[in-house]
C-alpha positions as CSV (number, residue, x, y, z in Angstrom):
1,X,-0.3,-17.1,13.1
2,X,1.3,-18.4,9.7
3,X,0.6,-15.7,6.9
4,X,-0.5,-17.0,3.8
5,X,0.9,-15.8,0.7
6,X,0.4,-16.2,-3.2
7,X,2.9,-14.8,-5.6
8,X,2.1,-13.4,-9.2
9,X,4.9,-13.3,-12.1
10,X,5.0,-14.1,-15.5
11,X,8.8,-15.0,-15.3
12,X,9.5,-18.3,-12.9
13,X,12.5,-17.5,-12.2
14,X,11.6,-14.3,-10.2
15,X,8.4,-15.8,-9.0
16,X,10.1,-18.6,-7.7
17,X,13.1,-16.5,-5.8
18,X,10.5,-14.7,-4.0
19,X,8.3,-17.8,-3.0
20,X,11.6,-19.4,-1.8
21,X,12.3,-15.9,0.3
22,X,9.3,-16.1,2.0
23,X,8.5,-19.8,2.5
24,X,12.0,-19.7,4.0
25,X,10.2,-17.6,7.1
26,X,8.9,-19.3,9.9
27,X,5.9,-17.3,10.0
28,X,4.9,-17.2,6.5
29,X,3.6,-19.8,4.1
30,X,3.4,-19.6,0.3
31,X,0.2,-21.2,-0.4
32,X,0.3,-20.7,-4.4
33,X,2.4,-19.2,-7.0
34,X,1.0,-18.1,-10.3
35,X,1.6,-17.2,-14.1
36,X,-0.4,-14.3,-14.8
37,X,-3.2,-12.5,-13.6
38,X,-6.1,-14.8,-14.2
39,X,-4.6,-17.6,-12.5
40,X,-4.3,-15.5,-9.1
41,X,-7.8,-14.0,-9.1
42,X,-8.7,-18.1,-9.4
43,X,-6.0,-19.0,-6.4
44,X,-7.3,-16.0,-4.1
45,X,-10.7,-17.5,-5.0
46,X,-9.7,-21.1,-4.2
47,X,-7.2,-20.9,-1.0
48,X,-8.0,-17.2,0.1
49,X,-4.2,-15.9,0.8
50,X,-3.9,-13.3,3.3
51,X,-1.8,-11.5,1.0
52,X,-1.1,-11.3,-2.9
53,X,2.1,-10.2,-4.6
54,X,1.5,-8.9,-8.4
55,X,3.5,-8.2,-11.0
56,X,1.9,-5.1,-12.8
57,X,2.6,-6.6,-16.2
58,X,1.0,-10.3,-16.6
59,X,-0.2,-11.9,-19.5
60,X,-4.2,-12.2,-20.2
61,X,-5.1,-10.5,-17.1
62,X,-2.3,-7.9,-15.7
63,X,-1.7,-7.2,-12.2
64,X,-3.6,-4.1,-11.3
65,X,-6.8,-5.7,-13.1
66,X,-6.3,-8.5,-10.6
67,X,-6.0,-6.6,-7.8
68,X,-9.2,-4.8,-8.4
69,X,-11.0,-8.2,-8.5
70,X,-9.3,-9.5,-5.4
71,X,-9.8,-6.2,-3.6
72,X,-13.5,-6.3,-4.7
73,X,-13.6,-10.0,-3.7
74,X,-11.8,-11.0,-0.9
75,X,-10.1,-9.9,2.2
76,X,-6.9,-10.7,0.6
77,X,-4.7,-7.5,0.8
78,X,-2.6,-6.9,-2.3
79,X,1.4,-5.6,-2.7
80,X,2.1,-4.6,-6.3
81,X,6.0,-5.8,-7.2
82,X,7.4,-4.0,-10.9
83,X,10.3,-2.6,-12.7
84,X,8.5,0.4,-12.9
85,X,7.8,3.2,-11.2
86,X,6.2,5.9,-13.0
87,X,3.0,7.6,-12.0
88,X,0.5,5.9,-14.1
89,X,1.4,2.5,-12.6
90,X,1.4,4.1,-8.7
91,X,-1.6,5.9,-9.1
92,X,-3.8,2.9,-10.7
93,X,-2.4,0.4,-8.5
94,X,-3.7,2.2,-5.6
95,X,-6.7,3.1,-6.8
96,X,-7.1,-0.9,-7.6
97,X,-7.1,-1.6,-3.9
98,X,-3.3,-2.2,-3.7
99,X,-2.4,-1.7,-0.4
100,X,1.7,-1.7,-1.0
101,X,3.9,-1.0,-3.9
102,X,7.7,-2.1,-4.3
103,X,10.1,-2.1,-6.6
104,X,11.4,-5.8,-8.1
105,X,14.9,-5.0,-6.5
106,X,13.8,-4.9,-3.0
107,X,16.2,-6.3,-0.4
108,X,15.3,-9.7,0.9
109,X,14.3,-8.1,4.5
110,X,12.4,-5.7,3.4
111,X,9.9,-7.5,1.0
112,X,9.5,-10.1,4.3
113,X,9.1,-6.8,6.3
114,X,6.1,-5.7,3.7
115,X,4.4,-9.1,3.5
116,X,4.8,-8.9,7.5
117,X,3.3,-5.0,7.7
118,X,0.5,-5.7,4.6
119,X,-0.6,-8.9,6.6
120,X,-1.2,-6.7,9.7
121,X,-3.2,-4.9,8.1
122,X,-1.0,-1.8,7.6
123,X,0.4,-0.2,4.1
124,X,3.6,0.6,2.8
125,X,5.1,2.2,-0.3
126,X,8.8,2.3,-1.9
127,X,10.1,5.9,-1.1
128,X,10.6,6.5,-4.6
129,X,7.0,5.8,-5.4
130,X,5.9,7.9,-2.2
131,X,7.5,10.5,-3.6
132,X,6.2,10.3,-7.5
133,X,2.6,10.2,-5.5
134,X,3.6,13.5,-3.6
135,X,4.6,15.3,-6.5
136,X,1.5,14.4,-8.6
137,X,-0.8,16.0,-6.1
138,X,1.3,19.3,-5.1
139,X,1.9,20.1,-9.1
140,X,-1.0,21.6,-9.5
141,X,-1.0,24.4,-6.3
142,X,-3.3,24.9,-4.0
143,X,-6.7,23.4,-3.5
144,X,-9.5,24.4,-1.7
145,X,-10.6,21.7,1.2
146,X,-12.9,19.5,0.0
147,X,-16.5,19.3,1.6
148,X,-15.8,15.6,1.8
149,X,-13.4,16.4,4.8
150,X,-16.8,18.2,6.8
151,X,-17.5,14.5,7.8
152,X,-14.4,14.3,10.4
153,X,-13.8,16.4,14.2
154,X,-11.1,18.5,14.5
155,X,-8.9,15.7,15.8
156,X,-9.9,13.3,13.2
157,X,-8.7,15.9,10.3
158,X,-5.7,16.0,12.7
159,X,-5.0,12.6,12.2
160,X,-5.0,12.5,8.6
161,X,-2.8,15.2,8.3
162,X,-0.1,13.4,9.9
163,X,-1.1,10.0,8.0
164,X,-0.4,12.0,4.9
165,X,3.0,13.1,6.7
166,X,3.4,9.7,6.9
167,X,3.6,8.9,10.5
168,X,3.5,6.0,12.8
169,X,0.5,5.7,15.3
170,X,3.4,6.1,17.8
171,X,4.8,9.0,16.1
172,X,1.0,10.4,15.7
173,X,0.4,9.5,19.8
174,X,3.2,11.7,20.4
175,X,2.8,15.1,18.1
176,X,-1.4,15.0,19.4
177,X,-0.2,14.0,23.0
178,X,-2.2,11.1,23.0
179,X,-2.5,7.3,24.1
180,X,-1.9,4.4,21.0
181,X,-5.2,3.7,21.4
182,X,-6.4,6.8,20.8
183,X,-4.8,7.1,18.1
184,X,-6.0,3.5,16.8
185,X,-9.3,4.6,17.4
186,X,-9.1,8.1,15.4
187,X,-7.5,6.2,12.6
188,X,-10.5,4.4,12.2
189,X,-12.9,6.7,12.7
190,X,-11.2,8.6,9.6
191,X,-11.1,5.5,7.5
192,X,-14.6,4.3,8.5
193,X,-16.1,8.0,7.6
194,X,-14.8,8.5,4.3
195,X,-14.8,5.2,3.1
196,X,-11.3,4.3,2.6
197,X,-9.4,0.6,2.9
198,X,-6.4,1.4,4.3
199,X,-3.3,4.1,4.8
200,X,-2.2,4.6,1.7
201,X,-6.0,5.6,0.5
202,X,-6.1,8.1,3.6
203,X,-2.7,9.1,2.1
204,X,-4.3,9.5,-1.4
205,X,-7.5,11.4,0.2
206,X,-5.5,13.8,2.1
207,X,-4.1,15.3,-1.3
208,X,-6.9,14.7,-3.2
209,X,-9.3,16.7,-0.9
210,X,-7.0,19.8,-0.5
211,X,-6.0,19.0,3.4
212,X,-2.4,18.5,2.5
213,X,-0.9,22.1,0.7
214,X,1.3,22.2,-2.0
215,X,4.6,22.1,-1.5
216,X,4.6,20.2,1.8
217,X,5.4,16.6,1.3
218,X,6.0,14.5,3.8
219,X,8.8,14.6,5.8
220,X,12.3,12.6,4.5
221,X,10.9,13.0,1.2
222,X,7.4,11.4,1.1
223,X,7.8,8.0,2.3
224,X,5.1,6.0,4.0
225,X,6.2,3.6,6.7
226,X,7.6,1.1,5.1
227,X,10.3,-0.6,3.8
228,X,12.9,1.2,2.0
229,X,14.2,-0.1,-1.3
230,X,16.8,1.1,-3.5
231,X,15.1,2.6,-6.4
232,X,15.1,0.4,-10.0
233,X,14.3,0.3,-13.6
234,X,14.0,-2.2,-16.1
């Protein structure tokens, strides 16, 4: 199945060297690229991509603003591309509907890996990001479970814990002694029950509510399965 694909940035140049990238793979087509932000909420509306990369910072409308109507809209799954990586941008772009966030300096492999990984319906974040997100939620100490969490078995709280670890389904089969499809199947349960699109939300959730304790990111430094770019600034 070819995934479709429409690219967001203001400059053409980088626009352009990513469409190139991925219209270069045999399994990918780039269906649309686009200015700013308005122009991509109107493309997803008229060809429905199966996945949108934004730039963060777009004229008239700016990148998280469009992912939040393209999340709200459309089955079209979202993978934020920036400069920048501070907080502020991570957590908002998440919290738009984002499903992936990479740095503008990604290697060529790995931003086909994310498109790839997104498409399937799985999330990813830059390590460096992973780890900004990490920090923001164990800052603060301890927190006391949320009642939010009451929803899920003991298996199913199980299973997030180790999402927030970030770890594979294979890796998660093999800590609960489980089949795949077990694990598929607890995965989501624990999205369907509290309401969350993907991975990186359960991620979010997991420190949010209190289930993951301060001071215990994620091992190899807080990255979700992903891609691993070299960390960037403008």
């Amino acid at each position: 199945m070819t995934i479709r694909v429409l690219v967001a940035d203001d400059q053409e140049l980088v626009r352009s060297g990513f469409a190139m990238i991925l219209d270069a793979q045999p399994d990918i087509e780039v269906v649309a690229e686009a200015g700013d932000g308005t122009e991509a909420v109107e493309a997803v509306r008229r060809l429905a991509p199966d996945v949108a990369l934004l730039d963060i910072r777009m004229p008239r409308t700016d990148g998280i603003e469009a992912c939040r109507a393209i999340s709200a809209e459309s089955g079209c799954r979202t993978v934020m591309l920036t400069t920048f990586d501070t907080d502020a941008y991570v957590y908002e772009a998440l919290h738009a509907g984002a499903s992936g966030f990479l740095l503008k300096d990604v290697r060529r492999d790995d931003l086909v890996h994310a498109v790839r990984v997104v498409a399937a319906g799985d999330s990813l974040l830059a390590p460096s990001v992973a780890r900004r997100l990490v920090e923001q939620y164990t800052a603060g100490g301890p927190r006391r479970t949320d009642p939010r969490l009451d929803v899920l078995t003991g298996r199913e709280r199980e299973t997030l814990l180790l999402l927030a670890r970030g770890l594979s389904n294979a890796e998660i089969a093999t800590e609960l002694v489980v089949s795949d499809h077990t694990v598929k199947t607890h995965v989501g349960n624990v999205l369907a029950k509290l309401g969350l699109r993907d991975r990186i939300q359960a991620v979010i959730c997991a420190y949010e509510t209190g289930l993951v304790a301060a001071g215990s990111p994620p091992p190899g430094g807080g990255a979700v399965p992903g891609p691993s770019p070299a960390p960037g600034r403008k």
